[in-house]
N, C-alpha and C positions, 0 to 999 in steps of 0.2 A: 296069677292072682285071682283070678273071675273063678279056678277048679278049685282054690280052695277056700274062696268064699263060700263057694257053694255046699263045701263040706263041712265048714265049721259053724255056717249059718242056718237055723232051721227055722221054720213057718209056727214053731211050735215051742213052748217051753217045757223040756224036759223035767222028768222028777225030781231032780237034782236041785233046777231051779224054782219049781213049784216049793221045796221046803225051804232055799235060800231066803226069797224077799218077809219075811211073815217075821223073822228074826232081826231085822233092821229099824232101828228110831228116826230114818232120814232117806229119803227118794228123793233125786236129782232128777228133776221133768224137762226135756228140752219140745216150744212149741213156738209158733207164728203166730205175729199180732195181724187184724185187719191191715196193716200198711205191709205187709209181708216181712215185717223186722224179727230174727228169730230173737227168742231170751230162754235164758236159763234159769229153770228155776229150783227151788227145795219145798217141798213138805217132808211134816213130822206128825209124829205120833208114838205110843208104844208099843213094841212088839207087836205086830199082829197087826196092825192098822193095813198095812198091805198082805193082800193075800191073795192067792191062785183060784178061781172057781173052779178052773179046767184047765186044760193044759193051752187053750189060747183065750182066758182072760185074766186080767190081772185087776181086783178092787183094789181102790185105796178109798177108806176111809178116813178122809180128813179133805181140809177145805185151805185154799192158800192163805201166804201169810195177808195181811191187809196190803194196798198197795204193789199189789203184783201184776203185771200184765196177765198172770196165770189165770185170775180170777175175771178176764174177759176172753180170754183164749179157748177157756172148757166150751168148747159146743162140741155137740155131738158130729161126728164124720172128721172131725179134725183130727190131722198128725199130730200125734204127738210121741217123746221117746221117754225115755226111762230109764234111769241106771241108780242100780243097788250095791254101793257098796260095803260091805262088812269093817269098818277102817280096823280093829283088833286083829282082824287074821288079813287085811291087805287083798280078801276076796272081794270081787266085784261080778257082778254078770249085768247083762244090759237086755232090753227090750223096744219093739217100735212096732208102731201100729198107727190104729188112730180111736180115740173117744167114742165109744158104743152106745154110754150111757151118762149123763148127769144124773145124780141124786142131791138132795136137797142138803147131806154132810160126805158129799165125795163122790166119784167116778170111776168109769170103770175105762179099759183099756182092752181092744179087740188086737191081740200081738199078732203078728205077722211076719216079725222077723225076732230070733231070742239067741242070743249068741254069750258067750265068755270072753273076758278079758286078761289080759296078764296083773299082776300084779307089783309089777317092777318099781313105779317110781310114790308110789301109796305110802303118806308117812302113818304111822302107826298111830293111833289114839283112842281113848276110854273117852264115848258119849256118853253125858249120862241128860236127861232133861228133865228139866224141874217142873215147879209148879205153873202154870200160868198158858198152857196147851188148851185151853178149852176160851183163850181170851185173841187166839192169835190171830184172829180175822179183828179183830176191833179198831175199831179208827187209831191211827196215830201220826204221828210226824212223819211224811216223806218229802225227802229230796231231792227234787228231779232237777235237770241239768241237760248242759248239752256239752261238757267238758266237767273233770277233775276238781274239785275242792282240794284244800292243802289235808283238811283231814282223809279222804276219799282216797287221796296219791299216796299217803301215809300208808293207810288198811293195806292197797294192793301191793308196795314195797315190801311188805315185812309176809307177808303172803308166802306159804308154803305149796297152799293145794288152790287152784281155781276147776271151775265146770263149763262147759265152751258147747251149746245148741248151736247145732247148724240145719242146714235144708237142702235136700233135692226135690225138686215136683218138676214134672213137665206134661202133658195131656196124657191120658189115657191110666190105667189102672195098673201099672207095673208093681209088682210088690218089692222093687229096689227103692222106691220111692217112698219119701215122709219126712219128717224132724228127726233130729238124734242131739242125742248129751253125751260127750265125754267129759274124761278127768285130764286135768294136767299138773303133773306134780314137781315139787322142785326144792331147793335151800333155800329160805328166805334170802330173797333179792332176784331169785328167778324170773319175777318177770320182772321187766325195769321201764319205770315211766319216765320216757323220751323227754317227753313235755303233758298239757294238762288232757290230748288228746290223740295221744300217738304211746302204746306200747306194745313191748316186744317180750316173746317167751319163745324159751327154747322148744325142739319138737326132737324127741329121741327114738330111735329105733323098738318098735314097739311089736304087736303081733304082724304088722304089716299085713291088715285088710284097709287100711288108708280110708276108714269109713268117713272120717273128719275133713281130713284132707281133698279128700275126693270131692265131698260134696263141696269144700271152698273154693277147690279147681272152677267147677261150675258154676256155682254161686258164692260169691265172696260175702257175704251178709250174713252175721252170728250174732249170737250174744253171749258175754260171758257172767259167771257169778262167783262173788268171792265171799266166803264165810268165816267169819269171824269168831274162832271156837269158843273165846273167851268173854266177851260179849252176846253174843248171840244176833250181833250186827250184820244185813247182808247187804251187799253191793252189787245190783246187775248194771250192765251196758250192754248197749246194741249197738249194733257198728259195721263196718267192712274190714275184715283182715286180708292181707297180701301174704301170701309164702315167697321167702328168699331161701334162696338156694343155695346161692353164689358165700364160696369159701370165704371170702372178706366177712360177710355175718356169721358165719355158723363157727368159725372159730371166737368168737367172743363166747363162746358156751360151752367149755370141754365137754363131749360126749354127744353134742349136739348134732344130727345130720340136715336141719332144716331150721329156718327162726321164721314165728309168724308176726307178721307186722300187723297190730288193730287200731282201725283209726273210731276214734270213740264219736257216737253222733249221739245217745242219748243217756242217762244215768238216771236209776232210782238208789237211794240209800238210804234204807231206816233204820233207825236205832233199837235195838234189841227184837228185832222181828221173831227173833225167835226163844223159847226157854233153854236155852243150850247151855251147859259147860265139860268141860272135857279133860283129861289127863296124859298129857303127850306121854307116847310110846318110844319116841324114836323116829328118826328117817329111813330112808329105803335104805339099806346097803350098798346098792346099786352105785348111791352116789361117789361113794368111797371111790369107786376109779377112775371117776369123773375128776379127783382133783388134780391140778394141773400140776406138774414135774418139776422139782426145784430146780430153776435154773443158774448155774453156775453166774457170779458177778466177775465182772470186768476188772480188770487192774485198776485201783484206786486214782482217780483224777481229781478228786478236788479237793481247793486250795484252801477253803474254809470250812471248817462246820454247818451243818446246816441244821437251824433253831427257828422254832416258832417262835415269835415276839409278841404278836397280842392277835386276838378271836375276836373279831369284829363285827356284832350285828347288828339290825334295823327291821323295822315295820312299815311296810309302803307307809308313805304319808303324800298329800296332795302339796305340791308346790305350783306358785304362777311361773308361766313359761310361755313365751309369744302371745300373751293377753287371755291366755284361757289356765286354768289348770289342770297337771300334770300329775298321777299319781306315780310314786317311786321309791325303790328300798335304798336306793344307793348309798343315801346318809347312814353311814353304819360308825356305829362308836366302838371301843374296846366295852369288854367284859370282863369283869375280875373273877378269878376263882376257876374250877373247874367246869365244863357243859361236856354233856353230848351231844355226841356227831353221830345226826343219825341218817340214814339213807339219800335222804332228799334234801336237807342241811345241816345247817347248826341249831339247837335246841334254841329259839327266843330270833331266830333270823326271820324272813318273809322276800317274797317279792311281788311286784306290784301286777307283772306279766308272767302269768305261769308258762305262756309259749314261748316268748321272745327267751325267757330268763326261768332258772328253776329247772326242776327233773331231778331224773339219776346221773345224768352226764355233767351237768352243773350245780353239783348239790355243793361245791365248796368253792370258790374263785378266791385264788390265792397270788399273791404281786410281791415280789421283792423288795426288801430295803435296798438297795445299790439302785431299783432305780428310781427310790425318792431322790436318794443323793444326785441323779442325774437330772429328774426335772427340778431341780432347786436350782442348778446352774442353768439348765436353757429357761426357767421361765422368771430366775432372777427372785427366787420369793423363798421364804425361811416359816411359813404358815402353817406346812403340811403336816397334821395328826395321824396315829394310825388310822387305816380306812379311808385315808384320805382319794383314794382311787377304785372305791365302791368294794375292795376285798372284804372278804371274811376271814383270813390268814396273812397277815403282814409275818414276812419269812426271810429269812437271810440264810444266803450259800444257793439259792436256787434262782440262777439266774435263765432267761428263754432259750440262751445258746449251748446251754449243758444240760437243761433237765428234757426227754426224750417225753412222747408219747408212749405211756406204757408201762410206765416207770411204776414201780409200785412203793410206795415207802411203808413204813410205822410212824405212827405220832401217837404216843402216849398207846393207849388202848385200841386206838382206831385202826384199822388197814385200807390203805387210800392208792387209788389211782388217776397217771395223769390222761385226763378224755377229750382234753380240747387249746387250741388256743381261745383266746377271747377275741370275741366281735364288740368292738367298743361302737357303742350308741348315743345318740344326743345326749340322753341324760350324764354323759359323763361331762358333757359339755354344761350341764347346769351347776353341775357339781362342783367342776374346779371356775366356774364364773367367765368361760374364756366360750367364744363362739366358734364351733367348729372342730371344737379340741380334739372329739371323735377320730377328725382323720389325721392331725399333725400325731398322734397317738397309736394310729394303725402305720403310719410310713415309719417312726421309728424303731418298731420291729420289739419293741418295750410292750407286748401287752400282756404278758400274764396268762396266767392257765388253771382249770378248773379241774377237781377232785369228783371222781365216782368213788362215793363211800364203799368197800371192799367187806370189811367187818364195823360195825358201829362199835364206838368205846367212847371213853371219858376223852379228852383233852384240853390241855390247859398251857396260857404263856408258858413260856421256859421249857416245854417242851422238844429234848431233842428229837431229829428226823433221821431218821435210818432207812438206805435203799434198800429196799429186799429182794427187788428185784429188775432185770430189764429189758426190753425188748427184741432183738437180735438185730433188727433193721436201723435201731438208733438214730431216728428218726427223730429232731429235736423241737420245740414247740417253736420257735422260730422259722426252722426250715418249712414244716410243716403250715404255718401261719401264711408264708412269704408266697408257698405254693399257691393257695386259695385266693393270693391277693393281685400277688404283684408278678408271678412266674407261672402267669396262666396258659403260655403255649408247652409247657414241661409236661407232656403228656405219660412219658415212663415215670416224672418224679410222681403225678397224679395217680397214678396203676400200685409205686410204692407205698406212698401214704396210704390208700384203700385197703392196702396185705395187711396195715397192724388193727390186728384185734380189738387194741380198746381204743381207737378212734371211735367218737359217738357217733349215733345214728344221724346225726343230722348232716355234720361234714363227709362221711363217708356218702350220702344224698349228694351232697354238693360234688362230689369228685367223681360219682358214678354219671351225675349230667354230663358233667364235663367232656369224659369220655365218651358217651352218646351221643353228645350233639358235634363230635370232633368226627366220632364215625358217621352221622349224619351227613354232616359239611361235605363229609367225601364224598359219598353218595350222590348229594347234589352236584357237587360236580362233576361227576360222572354222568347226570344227567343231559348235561349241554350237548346237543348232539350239534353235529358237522354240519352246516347248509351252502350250498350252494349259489353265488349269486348268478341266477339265470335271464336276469334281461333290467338294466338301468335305463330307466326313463324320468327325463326334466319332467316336472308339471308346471313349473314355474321359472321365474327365476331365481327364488330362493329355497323349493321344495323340489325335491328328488324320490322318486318309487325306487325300492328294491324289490326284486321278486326272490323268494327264497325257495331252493326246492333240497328235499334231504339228500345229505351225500351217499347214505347207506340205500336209497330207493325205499325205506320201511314205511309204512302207511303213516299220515301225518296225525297228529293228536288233536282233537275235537277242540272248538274255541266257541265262546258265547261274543256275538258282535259287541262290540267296544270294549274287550278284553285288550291286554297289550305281552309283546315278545320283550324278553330279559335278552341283552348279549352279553358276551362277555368279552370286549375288545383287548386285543393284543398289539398297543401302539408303540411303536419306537420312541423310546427315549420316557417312557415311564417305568417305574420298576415293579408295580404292580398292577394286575390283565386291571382294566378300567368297566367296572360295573354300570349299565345304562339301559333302559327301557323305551319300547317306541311301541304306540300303536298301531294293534293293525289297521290297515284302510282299506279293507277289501272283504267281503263278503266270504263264506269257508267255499276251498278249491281243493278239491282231494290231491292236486298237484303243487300246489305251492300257497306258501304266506308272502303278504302284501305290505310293507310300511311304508308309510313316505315322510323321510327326516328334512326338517327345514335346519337349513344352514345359521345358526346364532355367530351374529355379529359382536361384536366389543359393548359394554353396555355404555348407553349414548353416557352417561355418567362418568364413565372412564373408557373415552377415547384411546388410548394405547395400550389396555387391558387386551391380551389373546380372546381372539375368537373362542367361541364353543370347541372345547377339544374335539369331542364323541363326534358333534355334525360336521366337524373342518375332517376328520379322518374319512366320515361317509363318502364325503361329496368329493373330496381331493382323489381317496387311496383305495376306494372301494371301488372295482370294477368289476365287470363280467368274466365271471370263470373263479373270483374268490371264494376262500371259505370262511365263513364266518362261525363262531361258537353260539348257540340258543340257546334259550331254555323255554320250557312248555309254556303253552298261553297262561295268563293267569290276570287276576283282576276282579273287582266287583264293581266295578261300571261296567255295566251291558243291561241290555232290555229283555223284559219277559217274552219269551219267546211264545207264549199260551196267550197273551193280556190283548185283546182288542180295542183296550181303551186308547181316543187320538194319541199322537205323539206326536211333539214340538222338539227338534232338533237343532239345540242352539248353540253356534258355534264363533269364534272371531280367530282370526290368524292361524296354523297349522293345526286347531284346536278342531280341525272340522275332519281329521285322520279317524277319530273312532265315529262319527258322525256318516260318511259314506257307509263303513262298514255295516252299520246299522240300515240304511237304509237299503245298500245292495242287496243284504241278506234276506230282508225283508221282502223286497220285488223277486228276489231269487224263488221264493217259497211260495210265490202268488199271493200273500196276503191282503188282504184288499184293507187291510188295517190304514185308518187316515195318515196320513206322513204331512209333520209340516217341515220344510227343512230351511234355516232360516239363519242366512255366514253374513259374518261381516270381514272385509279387509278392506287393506288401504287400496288399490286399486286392482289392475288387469293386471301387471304385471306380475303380481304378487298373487293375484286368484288361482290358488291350485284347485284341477278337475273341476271348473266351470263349464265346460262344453259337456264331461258325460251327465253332470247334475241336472242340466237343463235336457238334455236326451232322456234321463232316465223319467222326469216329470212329464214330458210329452209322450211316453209310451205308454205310463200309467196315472191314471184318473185321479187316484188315489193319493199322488206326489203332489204337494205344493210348495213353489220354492219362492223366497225374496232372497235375493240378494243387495245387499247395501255397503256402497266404497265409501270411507270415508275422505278420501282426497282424487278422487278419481280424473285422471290423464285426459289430455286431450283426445288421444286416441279411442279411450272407454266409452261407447255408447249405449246410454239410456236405452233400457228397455231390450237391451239385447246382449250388452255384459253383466249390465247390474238394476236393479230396481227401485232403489232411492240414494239418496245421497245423506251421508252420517253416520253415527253411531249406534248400534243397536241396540235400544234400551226398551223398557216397559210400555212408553207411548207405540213406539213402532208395533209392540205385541197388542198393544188395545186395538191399532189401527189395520191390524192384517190382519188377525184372526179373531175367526166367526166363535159367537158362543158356543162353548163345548166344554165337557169335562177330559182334562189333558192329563198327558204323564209329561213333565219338560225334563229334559237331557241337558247340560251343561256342560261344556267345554274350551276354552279359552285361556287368556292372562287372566292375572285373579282382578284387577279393577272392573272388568268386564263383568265376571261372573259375582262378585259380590254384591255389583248395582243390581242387574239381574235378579238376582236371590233375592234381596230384599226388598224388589221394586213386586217381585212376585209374592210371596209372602204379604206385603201391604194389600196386593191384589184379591187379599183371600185364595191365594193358591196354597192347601193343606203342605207344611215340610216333609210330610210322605211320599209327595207325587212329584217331589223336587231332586234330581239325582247330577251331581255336578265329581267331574274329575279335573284336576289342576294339572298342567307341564310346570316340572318345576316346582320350587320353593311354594307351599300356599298354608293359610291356615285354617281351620274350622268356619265353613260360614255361616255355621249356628252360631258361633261366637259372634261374627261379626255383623249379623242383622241383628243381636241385641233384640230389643223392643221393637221390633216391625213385627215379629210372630209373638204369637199368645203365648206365655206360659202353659208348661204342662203339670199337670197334678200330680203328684209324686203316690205311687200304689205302697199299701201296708210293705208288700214284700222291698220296693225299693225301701222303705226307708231301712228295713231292716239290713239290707244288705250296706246299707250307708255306713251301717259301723263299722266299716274296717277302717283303719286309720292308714295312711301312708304320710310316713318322716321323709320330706326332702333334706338331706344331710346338710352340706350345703348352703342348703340357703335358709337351714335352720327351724322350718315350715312345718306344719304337721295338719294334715285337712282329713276330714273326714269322707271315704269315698262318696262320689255322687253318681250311680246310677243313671242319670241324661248323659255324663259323660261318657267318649264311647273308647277312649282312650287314658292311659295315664298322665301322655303329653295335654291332653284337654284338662284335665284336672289340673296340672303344672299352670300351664296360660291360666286358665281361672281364676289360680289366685294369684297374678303376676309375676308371675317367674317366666323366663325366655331361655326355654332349655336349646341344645342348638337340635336342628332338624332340617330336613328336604323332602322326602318323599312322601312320608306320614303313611308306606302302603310295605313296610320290612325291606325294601329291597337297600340302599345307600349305606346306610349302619351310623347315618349322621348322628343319630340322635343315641346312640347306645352309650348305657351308662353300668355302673356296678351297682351291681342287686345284693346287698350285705345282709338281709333277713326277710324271707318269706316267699312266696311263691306265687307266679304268673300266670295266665292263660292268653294263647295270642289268637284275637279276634279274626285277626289274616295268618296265615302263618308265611316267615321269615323266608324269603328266599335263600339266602343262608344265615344256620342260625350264629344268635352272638357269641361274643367272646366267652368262656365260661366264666361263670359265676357275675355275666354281665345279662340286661335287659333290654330290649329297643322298646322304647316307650312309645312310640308313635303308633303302636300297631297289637300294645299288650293290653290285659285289667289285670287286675288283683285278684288273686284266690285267698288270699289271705292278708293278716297286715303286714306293712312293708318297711323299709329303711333301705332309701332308693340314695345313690350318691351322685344326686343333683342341688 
């Protein structure tokens, strides 16, 4: 590829191309704004406006339209690219350089690279431009955005040709390097908006010097532009595109070897930017084989006709909904007469979330008469209108268990296909007046299915439906629904659903996780490696050390002190291995890992309640010479390893396991960093590693210990087991340690550490220098000091990020994200909800819920991840907005 770039690319524009550009009314400029965002842009002019001085420069005289990035991009030394093409003969050539010279009506271009293009997917057209070229830099209307308008979604739907600036630059002077514009051509609907910031276009076998390509490989940051021949309206975005590869996308595009995914981050749109109009010629030919194969129909199966009954639309309107208001199209009425159906809906439709709802994959949501007749009997009510279940197609004969993914019908003029089941949402729960109806609506497998408009036409009630065609995998909205929902360990049905073609981009997302984090899961457990128990020692009479050493002899994996070990127990008489974490309590040993698990009793609450499973199997059935399953250190309580500043090590009952670890490591290192280390328990018998704690303070200067029992034995003596007598609280810390500025460590039962927290806090201790880890069930103790710390100010950027909303299903709830929160489960507790939960650190899966719309990022990540198309809130935020099924 590199020998025949090199032969078809020259440093120079040949003669050929020197008389080329000088014949053109329109150059397509691809450059970089100061934020490094590429855009695409157009100038015009008449013949001759562009033209060759030499065979390496290229003028253009003319100046961008108003509101173009172009018009702050021109400096001199800057990349910029260029491509001419001829749309009447389908010739194009291209150019890249960088800006030589600004003039005060245009610039010039220092080319460096000048090459030819094919011609293949170029539809035909007569430019011709009118009056009004010497007005086009003048102030006007722009619309800048950071997502899709319904007009903006519309322009790029019906869209035949778009222009795609991309970039390579890396240090030094290479002449592969700079901006570049190409073309991407296609049938109107070629490229298809996902939603109001997500589109996809196909990518066809083309000269294959992958100069586009190439440069997104490296840098996925473009911008596209779309022109509007008959208006003279253009459309840029800047953005990030992803190339798929994978045959599940590239067959939704006959002809296609590659589909680019753009996710849109800025938009300008002005209206008539330019004096354009035009005279279609025709499409490439090319496409002609592009179209897909009649495929043979199935032996006739059904038992009724299948008729449109009534075209159902709406206009977001704001409704009250949990004390605030809600905006939503779902109230959709009948339409009399005929409409069009056009890409992205029905003519006079709307929706109120262009993400959630809307696109090409949801341009029609269409619901069965059979199953009014069904909710009329389960919900006992005789009320329901057409529309009455948010559709835009009330339809009889098309039931969820017969009509497939893929299905292509006719309706009147229209050709339509089936792209999805339905994700029903709260609002359907406002709609029908019932709380929660979303999910009694999803479990009965009744939800209905949404139209990708194929060819736009008329249609109208009474309208008959004719198959035309169908999938081969027959694959039915049902089946395919139940996959995503309710048959989430069906890993081959999830690989099946993936194969058909017109599954949308958003559920084929959802079933390509699935399989990711199913191969993931493996992985991870594959990761547990084999340990040896090499030597059991009591510390107590309720804390026991294991020493762990690897069975394979491989070097051990690096840990930060108060870090903790995952295992993975395999006890008799349960059916599945038992997930459980213990800290370590030892300093790093190139030879082995240290925990020491305390034995849990019945809780005094419920006296005949089984002990602690996980510590009754340590302490009973773990002995020397077993092997136990691991997994690598992991955790975010441990201390800076670099930080000189004191440290107060506070710990009550087995809470003091990552507490040694820190402090051993620390003496291990020499640190002369202050140590205060400071346990409480109930007595001597119960004191695990009181003799090394008081050895390691006598060895080093730097160590100072209290110890304090709160019911301390006869046999316990003052001053030589323990240092006071009671509870470790706030006072004790006023009364032993010296003024200083501290890092405090926390560890303990959570009534311990919560006093703590907020005895500190009250203290004027900053919640930065406060780090506390729970065993066990605990919750936020930002939450629970309340008002003992100061409020913090909320920064512009938080508040903006505040807008994502997350729907608790459920419980009906809809909050605005909060930024202090550092979790989703913290937003849930906020505003009173008690989702269930334990660890709050991914490991348990207590708290994993279904995630029915939007996408996550996990703060910790999952030791293994969840269920697919599920969430662990304890440990995730929001990348986006949500409809969480809690």
């Amino acid at each position: 590829m590199e020998q025949a770039g090199r032969k078809l690319i020259r440093d120079h524009m040949p003669e050929e191309h020197q008389k080329f550009f000088p014949q053109l009314p329109l150059l397509m400029l691809g450059t970089v704004d100061a934020g490094g965002r590429p855009w695409a842009s157009v100038v015009a002019g008449p013949p001759g406006f562009v033209r060759a001085i030499d065979a390496r420069t290229l003028r253009i005289n003319a100046r961008p339209t108003y509101g173009d990035p172009l018009n702050k991009a021109l400096l001199e030394g800057a990349d910029i690219g260029a491509l001419g093409l001829e749309f009447p003969t389908r010739r194009r050539n291209r150019v890249n350089g960088s800006v030589s010279r600004v003039r005060q009506h245009g610039f010039d271009i220092r080319v460096s690279q000048s090459f030819g293009n094919c011609p293949k997917y170029i539809q035909a057209r007569e430019i011709d431009l009118g009056d009004g070229l010497e007005a086009i830099g003048e102030k006007r209307a722009v619309r800048r955005g950071e997502a899709l308008n319904r007009a903006e979604a519309a322009m790029v739907a019906r869209a035949d040709t778009l222009f795609i600036a991309s970039q390579f630059r890396e240090d030094g002077e290479d002449w592969t390097q700079g901006a570049d514009v190409s073309h991407r051509g296609g049938r109107p609907g070629f490229v298809i908006v996902a939603h109001e910031t997500s589109l996809l276009f196909p990518d066809y076998s083309g000269n294959c010097m992958f100069n586009t390509l190439g440069n997104l490989t490296v840098n996925p940051k473009c911008g596209l532009l779309f022109i509007d021949f008959e208006t003279g309206d253009t459309l840029q975005a800047s953005g990030e595109a992803e190339i798929l590869w994978e045959p599940h996308h590239t067959r939704r595009f006959p002809g296609a070897e590659r589909v680019v995914a753009f996710r849109v981050e800025e938009t300008r749109h002005v209206e008539r930017a330019l004096p354009v109009t035009s005279v279609f010629g025709g499409y490439s030919p090319v496409f002609e084989k592009f179209e897909p194969a009649e495929t043979p129909l199935p032996a006739p199966e059904r038992h009724a006709p299948m008729r449109l009954l009534s075209v159902n639309v709406s206009m977001p309107k704001a409704v009250a909904h949990a004390g605030k208001e809600v905006a939503t199209g779902i109230f959709k009425e009948p339409v009399e007469g005929r409409v069009m159906l056009r890409r992205l809906n029905v003519e006079g439709d709307g929706q109120a979330d262009l993400r959630g709802h809307g696109g090409a994959f949801r341009a029609v949501y269409v619901y069965a008469m059979e199953n009014y007749d069904y909710w009329k009997r389960e919900l006992g009510r005789d009320d329901f209108s057409y529309g009455q279940f948010g559709e835009n197609f009330t339809v009889e004969g098309m039931l969820d268990d017969e009509v497939c993914v893929g299905d292509v019908f006719r309706i009147g003029d229209a050709l339509v296909e089936v792209s999805q089941p339905r994700i029903p949402c709260y609002k359907l729960a406002i709609r029908m007046g019932i709380d929660g109806f979303q999910n009694r609506f999803l479990e009965s497998g009744r939800v209905g299915f949404y139209f990708r408009v194929v060819e736009e036409g008329e249609i109208g009630a009474g309208d008959a439906i004719a198959l035309v065609s169908r999938d081969p995998r027959r694959m039915t909205v049902r089946r395919v629904s139940d996959l995503l929902f309710f048959d989430k360990g069906n890993l081959e049905g999830a690989k099946e659903a993936l194969s058909i073609p017109a599954l949308s981009h958003g559920w084929k997302g959802s079933f390509e996780e699935r399989l990711a984090k199913a191969e993931k899961s493996a992985e991870k457990r594959e990761s547990f490696r084999r340990f040896v128990v090499e030597r059991k020692e009591p510390e107590s009479d309720t804390i026991t050390s294991f020493y762990l050493a690897p069975e394979d002899g491989k070097p051990l994996a690096d840990f930060l002190p108060g870090q903790f070990l995952t295992f993975r127990l395999t006890i008799p008489g349960q059916a599945e291995p038992l997930i459980r974490t213990y800290s370590l309590s030892d300093g790093p040993d190139p030879d082995y890992y240290r925990v020491s698990v305390k034995r849990e009793p019945a809780p005094p609450e419920q006296p005949h309640a089984p002990p602690g499973l996980s510590s009754s199997y340590f302490h009973d059935h773990v002995e020397e010479g077993a092997t136990l399953r691991v997994g690598p250190p992991r955790g975010k309580f441990h201390i800076d390893p670099d930080s000189e500043r004191a440290l107060v090590l506070l710990s009550a009952g087995v809470g003091l396991t990552p507490m040694i670890s820190m402090m051993n490591a620390l003496v291990q290192r020499g640190s002369e960093r202050p140590v205060w280390f400071i346990h409480g328990t109930r007595n001597g018998r119960e004191h695990a590693m009181g003799e090394h704690v008081r050895r390691v303070a006598a060895e080093h200067d730097n160590v100072q210990v209290h110890i304090r029992y709160s019911r301390p034995e006869p046999g316990d003596v003052r001053g030589r087991n323990y240092d006071s007598q009671g509870h470790v609280d706030i006072a004790l810390l006023k009364q032993v340690l010296p003024f200083d500025d501290y890092e405090f460590y926390l560890c303990g039962p959570t009534p311990f550490m919560k006093s703590l927290y907020c005895g500190l806090l009250s203290f004027g201790v900053p919640g930065s220098r406060i780090h506390y880890e729970f065993f066990g069930p605990g919750s936020l103790l930002t939450d629970e000091a309340g008002p003992c710390g100061p409020a913090t100010a909320r920064s512009a950027e938080q508040e903006l990020t505040g807008g994502i909303q997350i729907t608790f299903a459920r419980s009906g709830v809809t909050a605005a994200w909060d930024p202090q929160c550092e979790t989703i489960l913290d937003l849930a507790e906020q505003h009173g909800m008690s989702p269930d939960y334990s660890c709050r650190s991914g490991i348990c899966h207590t708290c994993m819920c279904a995630l029915v719309e939007g996408e996550v990022e996990y703060v910790e990540e999952p030791l293994d991840p969840p269920d697919p198309g599920c969430v662990l809130i304890c440990c995730s935020r929001p990348r986006s907005t949500l409809l969480i099924d809690v």
